[in-house]
Rosetta silent file (secondary structure, phi, psi, omega in degrees, C-alpha in Angstrom):
SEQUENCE: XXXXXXXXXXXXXXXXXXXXXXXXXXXXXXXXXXXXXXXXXXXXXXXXXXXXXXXXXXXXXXXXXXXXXXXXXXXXXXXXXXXXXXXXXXXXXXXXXXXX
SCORE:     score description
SCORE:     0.000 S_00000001
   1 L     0.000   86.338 -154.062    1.167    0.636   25.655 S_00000001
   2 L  -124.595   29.886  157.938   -2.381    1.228   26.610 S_00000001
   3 L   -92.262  150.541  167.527   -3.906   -2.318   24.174 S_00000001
   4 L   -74.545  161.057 -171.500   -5.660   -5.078   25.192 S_00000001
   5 L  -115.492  122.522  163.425   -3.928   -8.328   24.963 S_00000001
   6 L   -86.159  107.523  176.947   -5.086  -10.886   22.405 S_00000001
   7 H   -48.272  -47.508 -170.262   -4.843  -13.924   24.523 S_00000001
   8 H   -60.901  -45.111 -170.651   -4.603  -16.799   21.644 S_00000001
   9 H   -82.183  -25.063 -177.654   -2.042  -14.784   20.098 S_00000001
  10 H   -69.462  -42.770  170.227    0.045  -13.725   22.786 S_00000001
  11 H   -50.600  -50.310  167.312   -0.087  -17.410   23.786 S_00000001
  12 H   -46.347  -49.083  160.420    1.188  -18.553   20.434 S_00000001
  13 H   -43.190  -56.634  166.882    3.745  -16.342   20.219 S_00000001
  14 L   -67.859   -5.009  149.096    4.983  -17.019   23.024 S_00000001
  15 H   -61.536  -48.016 -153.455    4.903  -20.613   22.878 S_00000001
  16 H  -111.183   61.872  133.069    6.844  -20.500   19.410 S_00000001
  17 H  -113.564  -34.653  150.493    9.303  -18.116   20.959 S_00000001
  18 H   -28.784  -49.625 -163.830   10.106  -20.372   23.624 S_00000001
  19 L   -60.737  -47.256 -154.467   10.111  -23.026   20.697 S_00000001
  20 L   -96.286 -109.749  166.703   12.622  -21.311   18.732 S_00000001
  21 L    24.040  -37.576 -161.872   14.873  -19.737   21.394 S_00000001
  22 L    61.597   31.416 -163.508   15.117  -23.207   23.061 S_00000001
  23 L   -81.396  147.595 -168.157   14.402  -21.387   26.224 S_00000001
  24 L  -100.026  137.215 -165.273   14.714  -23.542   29.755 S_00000001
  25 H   -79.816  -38.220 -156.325   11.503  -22.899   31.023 S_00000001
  26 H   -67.740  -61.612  176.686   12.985  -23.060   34.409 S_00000001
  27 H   -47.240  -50.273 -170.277   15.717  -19.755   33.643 S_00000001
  28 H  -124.566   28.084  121.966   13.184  -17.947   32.954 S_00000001
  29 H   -35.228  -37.319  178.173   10.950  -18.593   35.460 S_00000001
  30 H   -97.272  -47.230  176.698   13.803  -17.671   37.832 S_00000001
  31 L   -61.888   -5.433 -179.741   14.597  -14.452   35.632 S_00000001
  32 L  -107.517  -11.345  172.008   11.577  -13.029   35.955 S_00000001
  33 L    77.521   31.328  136.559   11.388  -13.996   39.977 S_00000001
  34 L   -49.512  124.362 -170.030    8.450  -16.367   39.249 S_00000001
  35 L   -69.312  -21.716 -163.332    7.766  -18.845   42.144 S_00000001
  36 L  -157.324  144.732 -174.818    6.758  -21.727   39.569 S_00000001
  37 H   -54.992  -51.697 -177.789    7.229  -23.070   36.116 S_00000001
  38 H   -36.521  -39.249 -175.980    3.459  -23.508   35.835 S_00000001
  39 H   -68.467  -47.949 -170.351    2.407  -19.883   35.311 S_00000001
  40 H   -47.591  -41.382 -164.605    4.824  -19.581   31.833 S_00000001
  41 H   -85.663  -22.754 -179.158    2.788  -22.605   30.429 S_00000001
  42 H   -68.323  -25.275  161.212   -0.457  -21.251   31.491 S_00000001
  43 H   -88.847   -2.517  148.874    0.279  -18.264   29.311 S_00000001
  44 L   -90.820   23.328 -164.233    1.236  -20.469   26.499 S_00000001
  45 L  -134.700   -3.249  174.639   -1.752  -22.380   27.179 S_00000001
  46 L    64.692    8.744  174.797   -3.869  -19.257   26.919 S_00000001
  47 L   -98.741   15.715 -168.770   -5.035  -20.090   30.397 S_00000001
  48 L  -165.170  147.746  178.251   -4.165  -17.135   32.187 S_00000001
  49 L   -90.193  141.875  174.293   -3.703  -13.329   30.878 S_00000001
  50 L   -86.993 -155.024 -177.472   -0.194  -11.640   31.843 S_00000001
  51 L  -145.655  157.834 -164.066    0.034   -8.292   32.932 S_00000001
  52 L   -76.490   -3.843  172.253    1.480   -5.524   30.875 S_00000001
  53 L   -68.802  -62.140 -163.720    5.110   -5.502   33.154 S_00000001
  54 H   -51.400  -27.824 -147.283    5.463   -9.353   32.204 S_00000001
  55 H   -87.235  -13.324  176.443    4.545   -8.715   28.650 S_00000001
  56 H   -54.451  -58.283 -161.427    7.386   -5.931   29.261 S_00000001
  57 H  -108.374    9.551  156.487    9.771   -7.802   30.404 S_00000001
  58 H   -90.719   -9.903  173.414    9.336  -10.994   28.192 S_00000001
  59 H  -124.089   25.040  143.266    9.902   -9.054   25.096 S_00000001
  60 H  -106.461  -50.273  175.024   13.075   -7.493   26.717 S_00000001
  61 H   -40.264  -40.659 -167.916   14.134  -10.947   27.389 S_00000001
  62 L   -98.548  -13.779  174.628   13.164  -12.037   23.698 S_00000001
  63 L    45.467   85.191  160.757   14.451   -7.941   22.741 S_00000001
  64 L  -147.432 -159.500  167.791   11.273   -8.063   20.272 S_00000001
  65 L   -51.996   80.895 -171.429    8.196   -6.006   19.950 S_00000001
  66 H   -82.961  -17.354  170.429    5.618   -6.249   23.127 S_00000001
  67 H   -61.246  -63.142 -172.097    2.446   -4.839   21.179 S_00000001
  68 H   -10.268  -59.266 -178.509    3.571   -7.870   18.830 S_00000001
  69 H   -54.009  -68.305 -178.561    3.944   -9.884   21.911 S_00000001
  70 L   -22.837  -24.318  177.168    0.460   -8.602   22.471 S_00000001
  71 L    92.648   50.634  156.281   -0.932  -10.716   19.697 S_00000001
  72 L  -112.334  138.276 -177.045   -0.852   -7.208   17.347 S_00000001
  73 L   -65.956   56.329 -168.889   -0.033   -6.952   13.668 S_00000001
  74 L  -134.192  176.829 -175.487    2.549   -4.624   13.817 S_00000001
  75 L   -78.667  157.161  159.985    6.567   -5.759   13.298 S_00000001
  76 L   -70.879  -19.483  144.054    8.409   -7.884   16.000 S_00000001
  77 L   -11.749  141.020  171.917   11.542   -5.718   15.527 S_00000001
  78 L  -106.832  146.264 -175.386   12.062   -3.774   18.935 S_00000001
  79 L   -66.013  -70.881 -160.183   12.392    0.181   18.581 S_00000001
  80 L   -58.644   61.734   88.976   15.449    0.013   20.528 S_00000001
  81 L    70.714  -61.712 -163.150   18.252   -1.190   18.445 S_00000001
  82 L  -107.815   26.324  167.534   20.879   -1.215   20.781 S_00000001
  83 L  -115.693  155.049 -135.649   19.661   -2.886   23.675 S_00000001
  84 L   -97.920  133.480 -175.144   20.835   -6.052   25.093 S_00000001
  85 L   -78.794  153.031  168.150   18.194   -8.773   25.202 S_00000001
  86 H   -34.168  -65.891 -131.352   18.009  -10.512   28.601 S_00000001
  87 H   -94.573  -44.033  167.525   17.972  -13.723   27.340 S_00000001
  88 H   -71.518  -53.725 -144.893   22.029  -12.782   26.371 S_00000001
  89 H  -101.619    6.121  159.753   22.497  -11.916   29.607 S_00000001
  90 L  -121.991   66.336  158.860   21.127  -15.136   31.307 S_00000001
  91 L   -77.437  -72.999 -134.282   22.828  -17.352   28.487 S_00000001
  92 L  -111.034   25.988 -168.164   25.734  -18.507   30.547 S_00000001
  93 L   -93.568  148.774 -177.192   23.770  -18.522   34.286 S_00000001
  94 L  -115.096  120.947  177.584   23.791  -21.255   36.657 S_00000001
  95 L   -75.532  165.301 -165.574   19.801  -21.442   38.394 S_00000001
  96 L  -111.981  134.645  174.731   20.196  -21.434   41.807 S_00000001
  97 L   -65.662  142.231 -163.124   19.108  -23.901   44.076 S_00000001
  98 L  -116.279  132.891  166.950   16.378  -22.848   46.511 S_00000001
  99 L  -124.072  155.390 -176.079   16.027  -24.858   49.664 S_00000001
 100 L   -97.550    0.000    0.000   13.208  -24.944   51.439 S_00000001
């Protein structure tokens, strides 16, 4: 996975994969072992470029496609058939309170 990332589109997607998923911004902010909600919207907001691990591990979470994710014309279908997206297996999670 050696492509450049098309910002607008990787933001969109990922904005209307949140959208549709109904994803708590806040889970997966804590699943990815983000300190703050704020970075997720700035990459749906197209203000800030990911790096190619998040773009990794947001389309194992969404178990799609990450050139897709990339903002590339190729299918959203994941190669990998039989692997479990993330996103099942922080369904049923309680976030954990952080004190400071």
């Amino acid at each position: 996975m050696n492509e450049k990332i098309i910002l607008e589109k990787f933001a969109e997607r990922l904005f209307n994969l949140v959208k549709e998923h109904n994803t708590d911004i806040n889970l997966l902010t804590q699943a990815m072992g983000l300190k703050s909600t704020s970075t997720i919207y700035r990459y749906m907001n197209a203000e800030m470029s990911p790096k190619l691990t998040t773009v990794k591990y947001l389309a194992e979470f969404y178990n799609i496609n990450p050139v897709w994710l990339m903002g590339y014309d190729v299918p959203i279908e994941r190669e990998l058939k039989n692997a479990i997206p993330l996103n099942e297996l922080y369904k049923n999670t309680v976030p954990l309170l952080r004190y400071s």
